[in-house]
N, C-alpha and C positions, 0 to 999 in steps of 0.2 A: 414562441421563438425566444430565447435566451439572447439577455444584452452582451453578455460578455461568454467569450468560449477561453478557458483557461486550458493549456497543453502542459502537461506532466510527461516525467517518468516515475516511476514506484517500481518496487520491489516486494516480492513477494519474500520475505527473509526467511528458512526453516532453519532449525536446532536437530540436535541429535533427538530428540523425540518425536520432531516430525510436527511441533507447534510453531505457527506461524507469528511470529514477529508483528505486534502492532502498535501504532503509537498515537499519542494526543498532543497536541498542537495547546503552548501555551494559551489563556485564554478563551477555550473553546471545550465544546463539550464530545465531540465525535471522537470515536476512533479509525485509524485507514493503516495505509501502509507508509512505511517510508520512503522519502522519495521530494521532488518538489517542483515548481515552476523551472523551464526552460530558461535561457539567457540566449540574449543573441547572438545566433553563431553555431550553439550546443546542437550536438547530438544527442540523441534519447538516451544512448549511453553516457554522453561525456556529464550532461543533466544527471544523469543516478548515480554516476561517481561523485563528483562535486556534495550532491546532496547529503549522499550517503555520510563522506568525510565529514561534513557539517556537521549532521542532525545526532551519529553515531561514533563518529571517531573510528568509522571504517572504512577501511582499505581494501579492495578488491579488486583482481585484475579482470578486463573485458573476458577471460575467456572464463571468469566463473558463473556468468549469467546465458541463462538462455531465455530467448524472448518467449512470449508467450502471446503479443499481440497488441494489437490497437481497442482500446474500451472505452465508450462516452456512458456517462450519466451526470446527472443535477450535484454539482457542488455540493459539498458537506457545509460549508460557513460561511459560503460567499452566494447573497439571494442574486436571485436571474441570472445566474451563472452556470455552463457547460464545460465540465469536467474531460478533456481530450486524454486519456491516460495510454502511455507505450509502458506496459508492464514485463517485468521481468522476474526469475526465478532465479535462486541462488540459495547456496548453504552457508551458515554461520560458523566461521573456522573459530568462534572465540566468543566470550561473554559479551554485551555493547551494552552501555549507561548512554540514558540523555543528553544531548549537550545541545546548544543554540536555542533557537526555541521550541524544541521538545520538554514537554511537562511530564510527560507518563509513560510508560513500556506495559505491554501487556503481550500474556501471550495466549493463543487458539489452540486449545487440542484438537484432531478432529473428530473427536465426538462428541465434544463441548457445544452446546446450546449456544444461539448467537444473539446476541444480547440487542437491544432497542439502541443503541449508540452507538452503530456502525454505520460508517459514510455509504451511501449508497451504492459507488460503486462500488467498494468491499460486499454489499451484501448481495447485491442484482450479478454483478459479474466476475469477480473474484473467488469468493468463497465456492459458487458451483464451478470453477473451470478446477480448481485447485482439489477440491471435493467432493466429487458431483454425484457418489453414492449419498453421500450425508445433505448435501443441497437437496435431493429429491425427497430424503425424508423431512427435512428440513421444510420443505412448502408442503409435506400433507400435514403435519404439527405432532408430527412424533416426536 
């Protein structure tokens, strides 16, 4: 049983090629999605807004997201900790650079191979909802 349960929202961000949006957290070595802890009070959306404006310098209204669900798995950089994430989907009206404490931007094609430095829930439950022909060949090791 995990000491600590951390609740998110993230965002699942596509571009016009249809690559997903991801990013690394100064001082750390994973990649996930953007997105971040709750505040007291926030909704899963008003949390992705917030974050977003932060981490992105993006601006997006409530009706650009649609949800996609509630997802737990093991923390990326935080040990004995449970990852609570309310993810959502949305399109990238425009380029977005780093800012706060994002270090890195990368982006998923999806046929692109998924690399050993994805947060877990990025690789267990993200990548197959978002992908799930390429997740399937993805765990037989095509």
């Amino acid at each position: 049983m995990p000491a600590a349960i951390l609740r998110i929202a993230a965002a699942c961000l596509f571009d016009e090629q249809e690559r997903l949006l991801l990013v690394r957290k100064r001082g750390t070595r994973m990649f996930m999605l953007p997105g971040g802890k709750a505040e007291s009070g926030e909704t899963p959306l008003q949390t992705l807004s917030r974050e977003l404006a932060e981490e992105l310098s993006l601006r997006l209204p409530a009706t650009a997201f649609e949800a996609l669900g509630r997802f737990s798995a093991a923390a990326a950089n935080e040990a004995d900790t449970l990852v609570e994430a309310e993810l959502f989907r949305a399109r990238l009206p425009h380029p977005v650079s780093p800012a706060a404490e994002l270090e890195e931007l990368r982006w998923l094609a999806p046929g692109e191979a998924w690399s050993t430095d994805l947060a877990p829930l990025l690789r267990l439950h993200v990548l197959p909802l978002v992908w799930p022909a390429r997740a399937d060949s993805h765990y037989r090791g095509e």
